[in-house]
C-alpha positions as CSV (number, residue, x, y, z in Angstrom):
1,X,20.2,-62.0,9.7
2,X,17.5,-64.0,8.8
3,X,14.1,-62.6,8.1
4,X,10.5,-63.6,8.8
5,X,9.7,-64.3,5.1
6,X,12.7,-66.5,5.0
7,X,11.3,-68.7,8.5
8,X,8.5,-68.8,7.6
9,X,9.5,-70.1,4.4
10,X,11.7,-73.0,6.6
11,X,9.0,-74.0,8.5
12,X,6.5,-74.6,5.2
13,X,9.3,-76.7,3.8
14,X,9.2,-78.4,7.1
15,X,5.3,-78.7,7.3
16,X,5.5,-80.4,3.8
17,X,7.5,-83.1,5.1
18,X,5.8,-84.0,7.9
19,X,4.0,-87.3,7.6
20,X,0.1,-87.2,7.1
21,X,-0.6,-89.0,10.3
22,X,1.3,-86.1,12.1
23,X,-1.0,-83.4,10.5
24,X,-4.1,-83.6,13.6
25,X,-1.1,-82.9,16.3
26,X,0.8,-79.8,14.1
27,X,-2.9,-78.7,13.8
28,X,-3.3,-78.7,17.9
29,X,0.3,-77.5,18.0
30,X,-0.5,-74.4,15.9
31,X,-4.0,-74.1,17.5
32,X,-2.0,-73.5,20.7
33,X,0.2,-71.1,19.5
34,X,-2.8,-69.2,17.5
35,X,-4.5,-68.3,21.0
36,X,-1.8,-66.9,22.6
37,X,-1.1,-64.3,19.8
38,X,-5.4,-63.5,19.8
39,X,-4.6,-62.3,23.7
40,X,-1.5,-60.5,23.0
41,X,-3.8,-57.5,21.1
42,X,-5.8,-57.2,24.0
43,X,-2.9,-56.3,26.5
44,X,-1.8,-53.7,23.7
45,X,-5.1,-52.3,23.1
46,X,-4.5,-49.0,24.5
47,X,-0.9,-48.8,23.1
48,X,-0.7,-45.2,21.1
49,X,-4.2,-43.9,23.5
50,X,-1.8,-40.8,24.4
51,X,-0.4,-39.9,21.0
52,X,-1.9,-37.3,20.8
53,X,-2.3,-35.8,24.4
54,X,-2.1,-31.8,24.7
55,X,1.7,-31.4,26.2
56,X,0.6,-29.7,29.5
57,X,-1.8,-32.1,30.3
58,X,1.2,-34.9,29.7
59,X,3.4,-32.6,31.8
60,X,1.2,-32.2,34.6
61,X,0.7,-36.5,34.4
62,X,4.2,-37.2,34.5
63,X,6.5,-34.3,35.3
64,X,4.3,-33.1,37.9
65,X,3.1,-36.4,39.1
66,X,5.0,-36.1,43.0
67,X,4.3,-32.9,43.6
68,X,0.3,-33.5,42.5
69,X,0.4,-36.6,44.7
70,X,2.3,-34.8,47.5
71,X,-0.3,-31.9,47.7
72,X,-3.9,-34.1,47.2
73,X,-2.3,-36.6,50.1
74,X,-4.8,-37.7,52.7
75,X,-4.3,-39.1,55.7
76,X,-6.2,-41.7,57.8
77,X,-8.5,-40.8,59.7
78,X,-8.6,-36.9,58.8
């Protein structure tokens, strides 16, 4: 199994060889790359938010969840 350290390690050999003329489009390439990984935080931001939840409160979100729904139903028009 290779690890990161040792792609990472690849692709600097790589980027060394890479002619000086190519340097402006790696640079875009990377740039690309670089912006999708700033928005991937965002979509994780509340990941861990209910760590720490009381456990009735978490049973009464999830175990309970039909039954709560069922009973606080309303209809159209009532």
């Amino acid at each position: 199994m290779v690890t990161d350290t040792q792609i990472r390690n690849q692709i600097l050999r790589k980027i060394n060889r890479i002619p000086t003329d190519k340097l402006k489009e790696l640079d875009d390439f990377v740039s690309k790359l670089d912006q999708g990984i700033i928005q991937q935080p965002k979509a994780l931001s509340f990941a861990g938010a209910w760590s720490d939840i009381d456990d009735t409160v978490f049973n009464d979100l999830t175990n309970d969840l039909i039954s709560n729904r069922q009973r606080n139903r309303r209809r159209i028009g009532e």
